[in-house]
N, CA, C and O atoms as a GROMACS GRO file, in nm:
protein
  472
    1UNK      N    1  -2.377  -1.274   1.840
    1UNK     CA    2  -2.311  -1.148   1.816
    1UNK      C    3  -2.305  -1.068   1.945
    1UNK      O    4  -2.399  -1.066   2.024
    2UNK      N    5  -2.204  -1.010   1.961
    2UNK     CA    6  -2.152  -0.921   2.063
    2UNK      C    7  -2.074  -0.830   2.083
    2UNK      O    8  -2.035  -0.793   1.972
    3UNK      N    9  -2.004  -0.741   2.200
    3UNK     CA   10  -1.909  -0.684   2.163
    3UNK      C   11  -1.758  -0.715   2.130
    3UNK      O   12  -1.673  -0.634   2.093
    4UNK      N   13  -1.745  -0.847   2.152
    4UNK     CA   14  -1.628  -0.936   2.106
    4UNK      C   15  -1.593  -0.953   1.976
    4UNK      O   16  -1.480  -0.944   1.928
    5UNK      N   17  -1.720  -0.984   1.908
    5UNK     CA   18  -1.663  -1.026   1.803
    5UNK      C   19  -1.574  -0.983   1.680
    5UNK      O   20  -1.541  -1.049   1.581
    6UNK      N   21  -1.543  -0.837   1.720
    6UNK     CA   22  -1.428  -0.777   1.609
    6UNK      C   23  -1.297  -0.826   1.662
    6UNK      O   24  -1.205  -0.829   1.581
    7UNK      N   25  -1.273  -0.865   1.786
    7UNK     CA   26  -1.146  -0.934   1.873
    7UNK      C   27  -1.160  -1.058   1.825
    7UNK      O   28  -1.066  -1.109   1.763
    8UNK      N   29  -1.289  -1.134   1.849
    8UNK     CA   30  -1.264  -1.262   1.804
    8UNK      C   31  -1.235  -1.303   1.596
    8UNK      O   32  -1.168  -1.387   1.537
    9UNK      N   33  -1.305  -1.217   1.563
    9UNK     CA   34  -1.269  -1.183   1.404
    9UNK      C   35  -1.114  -1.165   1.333
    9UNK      O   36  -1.061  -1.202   1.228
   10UNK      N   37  -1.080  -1.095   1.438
   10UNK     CA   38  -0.922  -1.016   1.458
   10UNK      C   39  -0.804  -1.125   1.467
   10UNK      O   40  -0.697  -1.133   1.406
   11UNK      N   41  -0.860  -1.197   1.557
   11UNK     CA   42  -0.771  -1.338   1.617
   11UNK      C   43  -0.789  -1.460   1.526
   11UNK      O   44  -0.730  -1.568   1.540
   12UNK      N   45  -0.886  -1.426   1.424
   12UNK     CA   46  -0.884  -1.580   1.365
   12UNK      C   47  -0.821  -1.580   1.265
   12UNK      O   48  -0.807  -1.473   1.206
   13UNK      N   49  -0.754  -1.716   1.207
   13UNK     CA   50  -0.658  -1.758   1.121
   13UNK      C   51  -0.731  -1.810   1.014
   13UNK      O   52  -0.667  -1.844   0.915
   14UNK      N   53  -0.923  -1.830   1.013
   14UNK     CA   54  -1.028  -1.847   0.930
   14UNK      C   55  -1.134  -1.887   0.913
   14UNK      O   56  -1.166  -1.999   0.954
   15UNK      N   57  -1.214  -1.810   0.851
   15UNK     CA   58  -1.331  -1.784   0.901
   15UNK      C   59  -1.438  -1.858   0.862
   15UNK      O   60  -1.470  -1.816   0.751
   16UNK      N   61  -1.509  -1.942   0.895
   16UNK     CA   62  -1.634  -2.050   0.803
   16UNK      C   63  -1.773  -1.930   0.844
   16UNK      O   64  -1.814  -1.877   0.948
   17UNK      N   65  -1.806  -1.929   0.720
   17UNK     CA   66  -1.927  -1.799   0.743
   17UNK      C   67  -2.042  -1.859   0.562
   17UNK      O   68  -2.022  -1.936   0.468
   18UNK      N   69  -2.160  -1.762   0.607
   18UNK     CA   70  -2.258  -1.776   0.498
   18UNK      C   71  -2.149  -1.643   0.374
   18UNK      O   72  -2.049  -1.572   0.378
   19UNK      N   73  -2.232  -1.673   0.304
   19UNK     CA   74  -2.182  -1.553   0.204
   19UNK      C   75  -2.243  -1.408   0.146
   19UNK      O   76  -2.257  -1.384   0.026
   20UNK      N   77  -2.276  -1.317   0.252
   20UNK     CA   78  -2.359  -1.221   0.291
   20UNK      C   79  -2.254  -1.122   0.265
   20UNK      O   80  -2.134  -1.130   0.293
   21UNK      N   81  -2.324  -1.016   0.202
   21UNK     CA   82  -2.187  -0.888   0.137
   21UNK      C   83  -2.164  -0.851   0.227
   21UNK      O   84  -2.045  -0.822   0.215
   22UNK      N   85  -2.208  -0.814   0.367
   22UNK     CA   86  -2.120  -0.770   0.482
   22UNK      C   87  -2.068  -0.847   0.566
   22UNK      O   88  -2.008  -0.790   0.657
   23UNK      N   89  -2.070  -0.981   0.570
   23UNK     CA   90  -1.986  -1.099   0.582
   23UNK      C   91  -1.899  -1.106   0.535
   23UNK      O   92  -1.811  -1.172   0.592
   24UNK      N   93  -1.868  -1.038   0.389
   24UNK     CA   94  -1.797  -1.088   0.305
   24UNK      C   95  -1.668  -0.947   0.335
   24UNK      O   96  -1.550  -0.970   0.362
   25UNK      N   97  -1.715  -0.839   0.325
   25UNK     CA   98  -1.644  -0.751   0.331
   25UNK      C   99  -1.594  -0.731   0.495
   25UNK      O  100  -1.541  -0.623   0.520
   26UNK      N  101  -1.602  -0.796   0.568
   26UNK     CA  102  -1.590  -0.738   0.736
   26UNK      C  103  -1.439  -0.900   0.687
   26UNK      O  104  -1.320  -0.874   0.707
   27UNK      N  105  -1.466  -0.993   0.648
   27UNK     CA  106  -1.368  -1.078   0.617
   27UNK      C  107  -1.234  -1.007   0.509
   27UNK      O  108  -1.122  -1.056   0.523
   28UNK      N  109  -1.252  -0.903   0.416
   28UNK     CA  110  -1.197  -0.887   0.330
   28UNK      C  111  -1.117  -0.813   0.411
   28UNK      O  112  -1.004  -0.859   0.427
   29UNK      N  113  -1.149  -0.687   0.480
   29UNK     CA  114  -1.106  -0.550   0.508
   29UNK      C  115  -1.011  -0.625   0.628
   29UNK      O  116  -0.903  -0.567   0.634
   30UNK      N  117  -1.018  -0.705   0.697
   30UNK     CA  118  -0.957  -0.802   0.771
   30UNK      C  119  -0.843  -0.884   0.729
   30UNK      O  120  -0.737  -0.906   0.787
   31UNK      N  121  -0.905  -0.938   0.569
   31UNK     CA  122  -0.758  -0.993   0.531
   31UNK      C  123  -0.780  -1.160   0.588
   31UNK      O  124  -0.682  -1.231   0.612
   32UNK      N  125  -0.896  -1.201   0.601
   32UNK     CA  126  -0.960  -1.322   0.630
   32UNK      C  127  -0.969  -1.407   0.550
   32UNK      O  128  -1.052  -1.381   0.463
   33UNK      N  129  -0.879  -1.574   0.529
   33UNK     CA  130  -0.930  -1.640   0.471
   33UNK      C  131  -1.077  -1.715   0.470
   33UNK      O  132  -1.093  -1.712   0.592
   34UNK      N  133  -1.164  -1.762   0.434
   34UNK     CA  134  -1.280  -1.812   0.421
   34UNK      C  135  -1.340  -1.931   0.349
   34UNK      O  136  -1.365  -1.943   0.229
   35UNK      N  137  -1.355  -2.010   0.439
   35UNK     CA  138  -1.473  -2.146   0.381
   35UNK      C  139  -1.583  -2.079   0.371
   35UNK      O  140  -1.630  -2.057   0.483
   36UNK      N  141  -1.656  -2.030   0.272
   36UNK     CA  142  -1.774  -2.000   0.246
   36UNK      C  143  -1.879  -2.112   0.260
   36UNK      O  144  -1.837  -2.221   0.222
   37UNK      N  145  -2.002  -2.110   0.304
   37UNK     CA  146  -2.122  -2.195   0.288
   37UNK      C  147  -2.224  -2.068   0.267
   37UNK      O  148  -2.264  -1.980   0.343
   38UNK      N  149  -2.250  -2.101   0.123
   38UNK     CA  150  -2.389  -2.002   0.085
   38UNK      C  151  -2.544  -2.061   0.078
   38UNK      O  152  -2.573  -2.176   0.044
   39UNK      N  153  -2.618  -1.978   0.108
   39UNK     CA  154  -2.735  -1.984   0.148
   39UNK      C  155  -2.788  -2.029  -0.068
   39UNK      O  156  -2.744  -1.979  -0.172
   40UNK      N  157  -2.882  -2.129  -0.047
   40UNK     CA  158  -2.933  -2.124  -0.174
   40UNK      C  159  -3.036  -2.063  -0.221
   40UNK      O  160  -3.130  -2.035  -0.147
   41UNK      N  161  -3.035  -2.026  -0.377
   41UNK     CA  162  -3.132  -1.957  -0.374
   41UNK      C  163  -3.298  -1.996  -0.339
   41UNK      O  164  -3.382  -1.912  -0.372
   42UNK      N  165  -3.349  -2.130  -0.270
   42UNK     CA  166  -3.456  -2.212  -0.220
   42UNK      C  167  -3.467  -2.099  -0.067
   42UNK      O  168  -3.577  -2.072  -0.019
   43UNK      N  169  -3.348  -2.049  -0.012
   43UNK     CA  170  -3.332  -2.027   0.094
   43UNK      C  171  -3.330  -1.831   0.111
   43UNK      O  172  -3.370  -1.761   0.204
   44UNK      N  173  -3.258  -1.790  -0.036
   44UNK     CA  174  -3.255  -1.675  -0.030
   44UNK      C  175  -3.303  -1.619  -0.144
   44UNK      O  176  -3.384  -1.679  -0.214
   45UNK      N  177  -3.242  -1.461  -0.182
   45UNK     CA  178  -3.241  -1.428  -0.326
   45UNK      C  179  -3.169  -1.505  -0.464
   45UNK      O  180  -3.186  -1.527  -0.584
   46UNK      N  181  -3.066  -1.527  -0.341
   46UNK     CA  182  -2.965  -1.619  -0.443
   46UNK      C  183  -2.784  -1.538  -0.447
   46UNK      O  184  -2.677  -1.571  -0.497
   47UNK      N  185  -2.827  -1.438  -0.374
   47UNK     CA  186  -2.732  -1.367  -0.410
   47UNK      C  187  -2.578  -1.419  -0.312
   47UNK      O  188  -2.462  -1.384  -0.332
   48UNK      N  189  -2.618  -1.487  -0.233
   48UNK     CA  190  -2.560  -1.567  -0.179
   48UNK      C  191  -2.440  -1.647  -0.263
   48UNK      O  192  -2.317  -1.647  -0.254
   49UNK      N  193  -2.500  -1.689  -0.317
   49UNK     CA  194  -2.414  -1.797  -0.401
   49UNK      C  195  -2.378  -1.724  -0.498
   49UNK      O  196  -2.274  -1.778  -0.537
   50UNK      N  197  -2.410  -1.586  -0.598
   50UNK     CA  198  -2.354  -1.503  -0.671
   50UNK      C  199  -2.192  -1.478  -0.582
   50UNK      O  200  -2.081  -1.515  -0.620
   51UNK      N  201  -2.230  -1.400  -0.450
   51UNK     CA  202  -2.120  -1.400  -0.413
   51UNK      C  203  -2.024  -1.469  -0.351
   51UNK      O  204  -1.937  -1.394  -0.305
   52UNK      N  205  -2.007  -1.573  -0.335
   52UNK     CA  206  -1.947  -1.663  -0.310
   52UNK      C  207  -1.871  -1.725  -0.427
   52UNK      O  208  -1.748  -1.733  -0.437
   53UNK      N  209  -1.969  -1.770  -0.520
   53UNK     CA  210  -1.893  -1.769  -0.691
   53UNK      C  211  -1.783  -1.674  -0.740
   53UNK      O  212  -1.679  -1.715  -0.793
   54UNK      N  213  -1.816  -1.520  -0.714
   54UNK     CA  214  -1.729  -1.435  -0.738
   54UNK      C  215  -1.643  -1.444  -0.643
   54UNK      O  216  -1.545  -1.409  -0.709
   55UNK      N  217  -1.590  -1.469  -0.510
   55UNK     CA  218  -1.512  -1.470  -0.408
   55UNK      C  219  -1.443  -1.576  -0.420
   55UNK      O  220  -1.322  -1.581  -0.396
   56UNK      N  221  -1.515  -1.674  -0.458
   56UNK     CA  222  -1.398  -1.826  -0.528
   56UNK      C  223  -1.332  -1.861  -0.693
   56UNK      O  224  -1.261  -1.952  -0.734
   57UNK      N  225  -1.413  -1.711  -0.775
   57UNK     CA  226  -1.340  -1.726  -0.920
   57UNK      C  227  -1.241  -1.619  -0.881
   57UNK      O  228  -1.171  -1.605  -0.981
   58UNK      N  229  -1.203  -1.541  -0.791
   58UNK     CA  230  -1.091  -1.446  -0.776
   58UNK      C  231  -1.002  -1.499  -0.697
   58UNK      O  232  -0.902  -1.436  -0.663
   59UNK      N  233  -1.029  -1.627  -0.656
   59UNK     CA  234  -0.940  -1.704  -0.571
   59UNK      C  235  -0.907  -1.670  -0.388
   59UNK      O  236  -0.823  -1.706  -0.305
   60UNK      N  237  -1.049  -1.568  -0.393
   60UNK     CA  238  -1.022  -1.507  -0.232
   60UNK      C  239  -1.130  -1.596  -0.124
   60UNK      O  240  -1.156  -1.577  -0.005
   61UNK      N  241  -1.161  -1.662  -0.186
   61UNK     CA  242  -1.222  -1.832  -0.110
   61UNK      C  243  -1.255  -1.931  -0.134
   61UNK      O  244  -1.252  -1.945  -0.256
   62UNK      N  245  -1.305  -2.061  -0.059
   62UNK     CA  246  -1.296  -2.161  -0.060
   62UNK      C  247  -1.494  -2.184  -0.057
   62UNK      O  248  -1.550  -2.125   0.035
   63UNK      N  249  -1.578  -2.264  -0.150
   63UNK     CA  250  -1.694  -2.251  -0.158
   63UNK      C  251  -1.738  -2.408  -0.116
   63UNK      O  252  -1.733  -2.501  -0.197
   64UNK      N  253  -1.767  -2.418  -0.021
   64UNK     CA  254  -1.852  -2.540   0.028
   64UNK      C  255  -2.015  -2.540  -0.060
   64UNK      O  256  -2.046  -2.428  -0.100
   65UNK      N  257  -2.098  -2.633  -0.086
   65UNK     CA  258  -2.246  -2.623  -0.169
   65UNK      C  259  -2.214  -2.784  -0.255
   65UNK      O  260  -2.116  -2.850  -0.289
   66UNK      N  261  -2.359  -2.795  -0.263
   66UNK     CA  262  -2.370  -2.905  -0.297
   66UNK      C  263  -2.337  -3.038  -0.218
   66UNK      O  264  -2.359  -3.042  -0.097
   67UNK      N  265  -2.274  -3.164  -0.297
   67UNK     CA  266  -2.257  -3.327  -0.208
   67UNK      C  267  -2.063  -3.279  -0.129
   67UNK      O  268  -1.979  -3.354  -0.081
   68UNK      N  269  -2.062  -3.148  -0.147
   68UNK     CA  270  -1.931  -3.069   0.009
   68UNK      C  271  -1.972  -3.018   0.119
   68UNK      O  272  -1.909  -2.985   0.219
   69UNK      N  273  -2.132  -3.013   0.082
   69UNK     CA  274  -2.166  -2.953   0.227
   69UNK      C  275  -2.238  -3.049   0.319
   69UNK      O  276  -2.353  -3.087   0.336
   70UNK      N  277  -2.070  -3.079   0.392
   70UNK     CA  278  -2.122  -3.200   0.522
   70UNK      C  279  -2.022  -3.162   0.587
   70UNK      O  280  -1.927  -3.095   0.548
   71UNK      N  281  -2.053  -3.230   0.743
   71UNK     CA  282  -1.933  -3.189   0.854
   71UNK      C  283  -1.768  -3.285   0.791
   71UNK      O  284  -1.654  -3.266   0.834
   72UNK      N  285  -1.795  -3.345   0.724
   72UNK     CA  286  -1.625  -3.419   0.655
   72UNK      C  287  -1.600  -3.345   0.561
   72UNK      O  288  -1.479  -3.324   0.555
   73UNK      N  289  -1.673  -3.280   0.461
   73UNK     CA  290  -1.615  -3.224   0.408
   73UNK      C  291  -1.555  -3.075   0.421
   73UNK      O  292  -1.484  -3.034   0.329
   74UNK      N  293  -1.580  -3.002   0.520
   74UNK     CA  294  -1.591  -2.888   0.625
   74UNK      C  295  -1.424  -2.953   0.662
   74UNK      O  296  -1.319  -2.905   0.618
   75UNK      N  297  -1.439  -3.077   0.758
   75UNK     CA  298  -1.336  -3.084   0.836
   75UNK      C  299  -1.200  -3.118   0.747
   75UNK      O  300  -1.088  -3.086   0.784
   76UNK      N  301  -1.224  -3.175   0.646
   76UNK     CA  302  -1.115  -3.202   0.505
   76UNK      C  303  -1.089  -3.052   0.459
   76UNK      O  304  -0.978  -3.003   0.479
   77UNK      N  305  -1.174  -2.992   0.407
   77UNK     CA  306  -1.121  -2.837   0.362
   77UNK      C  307  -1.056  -2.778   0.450
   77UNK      O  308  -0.950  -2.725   0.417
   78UNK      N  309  -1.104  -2.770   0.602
   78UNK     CA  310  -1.000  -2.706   0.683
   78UNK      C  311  -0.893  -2.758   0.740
   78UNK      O  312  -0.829  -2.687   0.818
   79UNK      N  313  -0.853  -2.883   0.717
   79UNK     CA  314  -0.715  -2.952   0.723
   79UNK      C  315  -0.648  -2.895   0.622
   79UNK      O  316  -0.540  -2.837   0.632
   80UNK      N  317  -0.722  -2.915   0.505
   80UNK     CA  318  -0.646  -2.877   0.396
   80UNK      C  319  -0.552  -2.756   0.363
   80UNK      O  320  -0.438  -2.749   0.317
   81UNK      N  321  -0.637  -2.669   0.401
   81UNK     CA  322  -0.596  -2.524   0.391
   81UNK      C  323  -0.462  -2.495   0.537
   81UNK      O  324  -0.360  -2.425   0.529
   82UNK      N  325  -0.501  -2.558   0.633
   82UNK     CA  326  -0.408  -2.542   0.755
   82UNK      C  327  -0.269  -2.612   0.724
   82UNK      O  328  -0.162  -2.577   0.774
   83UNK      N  329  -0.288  -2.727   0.624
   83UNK     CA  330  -0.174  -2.792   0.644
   83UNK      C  331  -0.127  -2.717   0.492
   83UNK      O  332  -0.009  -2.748   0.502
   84UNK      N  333  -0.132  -2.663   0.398
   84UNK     CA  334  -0.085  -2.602   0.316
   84UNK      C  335  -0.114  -2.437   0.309
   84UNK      O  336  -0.208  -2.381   0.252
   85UNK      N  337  -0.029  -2.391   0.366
   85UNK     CA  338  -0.006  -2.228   0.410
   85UNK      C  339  -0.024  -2.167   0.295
   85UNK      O  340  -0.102  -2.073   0.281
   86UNK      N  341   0.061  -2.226   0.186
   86UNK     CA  342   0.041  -2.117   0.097
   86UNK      C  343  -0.076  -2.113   0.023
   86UNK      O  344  -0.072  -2.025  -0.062
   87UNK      N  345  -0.187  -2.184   0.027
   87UNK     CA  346  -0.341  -2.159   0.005
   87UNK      C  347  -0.388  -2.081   0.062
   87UNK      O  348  -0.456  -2.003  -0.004
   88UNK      N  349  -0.382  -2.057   0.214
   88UNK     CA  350  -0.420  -1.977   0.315
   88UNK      C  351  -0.381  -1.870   0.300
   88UNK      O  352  -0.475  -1.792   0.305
   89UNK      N  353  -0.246  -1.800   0.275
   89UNK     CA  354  -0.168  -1.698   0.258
   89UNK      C  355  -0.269  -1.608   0.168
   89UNK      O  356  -0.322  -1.500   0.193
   90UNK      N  357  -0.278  -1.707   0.034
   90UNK     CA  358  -0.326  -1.651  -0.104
   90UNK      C  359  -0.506  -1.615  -0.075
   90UNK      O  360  -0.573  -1.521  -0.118
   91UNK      N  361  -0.534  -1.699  -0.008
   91UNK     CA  362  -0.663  -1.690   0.007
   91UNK      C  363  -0.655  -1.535   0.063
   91UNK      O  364  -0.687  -1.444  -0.013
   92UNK      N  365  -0.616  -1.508   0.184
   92UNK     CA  366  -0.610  -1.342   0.250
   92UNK      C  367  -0.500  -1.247   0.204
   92UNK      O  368  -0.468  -1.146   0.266
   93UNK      N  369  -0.435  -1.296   0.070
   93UNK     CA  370  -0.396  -1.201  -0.043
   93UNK      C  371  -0.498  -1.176  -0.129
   93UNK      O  372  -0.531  -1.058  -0.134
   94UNK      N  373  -0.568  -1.265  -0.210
   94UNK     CA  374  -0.646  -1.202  -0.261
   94UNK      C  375  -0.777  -1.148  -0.219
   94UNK      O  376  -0.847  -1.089  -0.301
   95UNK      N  377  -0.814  -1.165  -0.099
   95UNK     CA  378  -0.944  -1.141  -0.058
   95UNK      C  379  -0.921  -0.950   0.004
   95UNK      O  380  -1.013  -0.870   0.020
   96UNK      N  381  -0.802  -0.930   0.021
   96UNK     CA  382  -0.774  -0.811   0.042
   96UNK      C  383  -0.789  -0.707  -0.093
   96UNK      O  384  -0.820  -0.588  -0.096
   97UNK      N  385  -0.752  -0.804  -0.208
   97UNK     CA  386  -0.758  -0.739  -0.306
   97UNK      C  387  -0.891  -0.683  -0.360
   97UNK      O  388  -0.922  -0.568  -0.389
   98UNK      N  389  -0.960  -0.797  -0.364
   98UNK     CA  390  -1.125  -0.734  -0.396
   98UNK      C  391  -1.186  -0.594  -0.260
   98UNK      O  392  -1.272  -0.517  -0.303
   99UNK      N  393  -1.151  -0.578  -0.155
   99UNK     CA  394  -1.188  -0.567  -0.053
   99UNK      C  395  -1.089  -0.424   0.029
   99UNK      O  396  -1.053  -0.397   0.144
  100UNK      N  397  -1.074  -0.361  -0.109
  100UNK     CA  398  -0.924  -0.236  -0.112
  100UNK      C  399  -0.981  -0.184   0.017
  100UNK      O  400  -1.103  -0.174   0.026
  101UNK      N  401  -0.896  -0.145   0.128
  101UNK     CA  402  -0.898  -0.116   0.199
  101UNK      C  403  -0.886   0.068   0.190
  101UNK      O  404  -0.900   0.142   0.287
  102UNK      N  405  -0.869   0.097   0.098
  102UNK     CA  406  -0.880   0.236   0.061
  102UNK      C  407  -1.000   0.269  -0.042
  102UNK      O  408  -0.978   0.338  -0.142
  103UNK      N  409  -1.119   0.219  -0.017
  103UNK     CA  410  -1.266   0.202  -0.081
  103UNK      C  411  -1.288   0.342  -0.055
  103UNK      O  412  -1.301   0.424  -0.146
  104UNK      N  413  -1.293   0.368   0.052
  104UNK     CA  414  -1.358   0.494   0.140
  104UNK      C  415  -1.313   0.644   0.025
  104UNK      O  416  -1.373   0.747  -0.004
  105UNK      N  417  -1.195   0.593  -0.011
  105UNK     CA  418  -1.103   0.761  -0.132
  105UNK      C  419  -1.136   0.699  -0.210
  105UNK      O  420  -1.155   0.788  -0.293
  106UNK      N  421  -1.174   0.567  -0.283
  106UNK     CA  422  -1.225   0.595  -0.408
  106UNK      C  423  -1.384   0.600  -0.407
  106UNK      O  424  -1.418   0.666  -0.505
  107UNK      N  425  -1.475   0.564  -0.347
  107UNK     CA  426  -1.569   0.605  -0.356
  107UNK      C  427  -1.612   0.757  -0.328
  107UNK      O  428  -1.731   0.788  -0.321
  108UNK      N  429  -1.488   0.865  -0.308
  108UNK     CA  430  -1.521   1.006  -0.239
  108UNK      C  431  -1.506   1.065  -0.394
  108UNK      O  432  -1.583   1.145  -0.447
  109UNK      N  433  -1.366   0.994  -0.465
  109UNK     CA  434  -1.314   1.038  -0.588
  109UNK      C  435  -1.364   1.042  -0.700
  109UNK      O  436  -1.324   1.119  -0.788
  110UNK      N  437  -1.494   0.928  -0.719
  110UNK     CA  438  -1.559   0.878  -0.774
  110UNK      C  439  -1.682   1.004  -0.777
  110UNK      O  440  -1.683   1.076  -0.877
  111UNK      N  441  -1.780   1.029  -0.673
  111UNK     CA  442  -1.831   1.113  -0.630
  111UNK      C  443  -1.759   1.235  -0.715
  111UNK      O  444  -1.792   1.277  -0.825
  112UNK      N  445  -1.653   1.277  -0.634
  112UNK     CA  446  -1.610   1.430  -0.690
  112UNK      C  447  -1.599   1.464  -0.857
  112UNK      O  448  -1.630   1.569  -0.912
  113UNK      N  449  -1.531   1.314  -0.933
  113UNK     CA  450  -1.539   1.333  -1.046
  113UNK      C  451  -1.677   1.344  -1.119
  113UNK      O  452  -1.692   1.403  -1.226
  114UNK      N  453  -1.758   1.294  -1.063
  114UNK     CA  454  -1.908   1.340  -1.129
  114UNK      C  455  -1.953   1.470  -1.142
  114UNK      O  456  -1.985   1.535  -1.241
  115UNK      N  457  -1.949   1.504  -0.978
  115UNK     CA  458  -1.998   1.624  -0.946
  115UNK      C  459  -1.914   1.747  -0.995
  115UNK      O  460  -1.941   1.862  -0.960
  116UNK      N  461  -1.801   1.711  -1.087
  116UNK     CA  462  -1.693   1.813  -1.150
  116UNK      C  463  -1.745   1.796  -1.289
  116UNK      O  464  -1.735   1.894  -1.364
  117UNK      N  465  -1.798   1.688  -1.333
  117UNK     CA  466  -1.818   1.669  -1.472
  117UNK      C  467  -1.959   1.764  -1.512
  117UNK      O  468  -1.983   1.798  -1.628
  118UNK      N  469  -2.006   1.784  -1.446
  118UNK     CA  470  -2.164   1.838  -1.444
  118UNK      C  471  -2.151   1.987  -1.485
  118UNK      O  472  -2.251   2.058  -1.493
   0.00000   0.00000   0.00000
């Protein structure tokens, strides 16, 4: 990690990453497709693979785990996705979707309606 890496983030066409909620969202707000590889729960809380599950049942990635996580099957998924665009497309259509880029007004709106309800 460095000061590059929002340039190098910026420039990529997709991203192979763990599945960490600010991994996940620095990919979304970006508009990043993603080969996910999640950490298991042997390795973490687990929440890893919660989110990654949810990021591949909304169709905003691609989940490597289990007898897929090897360097062929890595290098097959990302052929795959390169040589068929419109997977790729959809992948950083929907990953934008979970990942509203206007979070910031609804979490203010959200806030205000409480603090009005009181």
């Amino acid at each position: 990690f460095n000061d590059t890496f929002p340039d190098i983030l910026a420039a990529a066409d997709l991203v192979v990453s763990r599945a960490g909620a600010g991994t996940l969202w620095e990919n979304g707000v970006t508009g990043k497709a993603a080969i996910l590889i999640p950490l298991g729960s042997g390795s973490s809380r687990g929440d890893q693979l919660r989110n990654s599950e949810y990021f591949e049942a909304k169709g905003a990635a691609i989940v490597l785990k289990g007898g897929n996580l090897n360097s062929k099957g890595l290098f097959t998924e990302i052929n795959r996705l390169f040589n068929t665009k419109n997977v790729l497309n959809n992948l950083e259509k929907n990953v934008k979707l979970i990942c509203n880029q206007n979070s910031t007004d609804k979490i203010v709106g959200i806030i205000k309606d409480k603090i009005g309800s009181k």
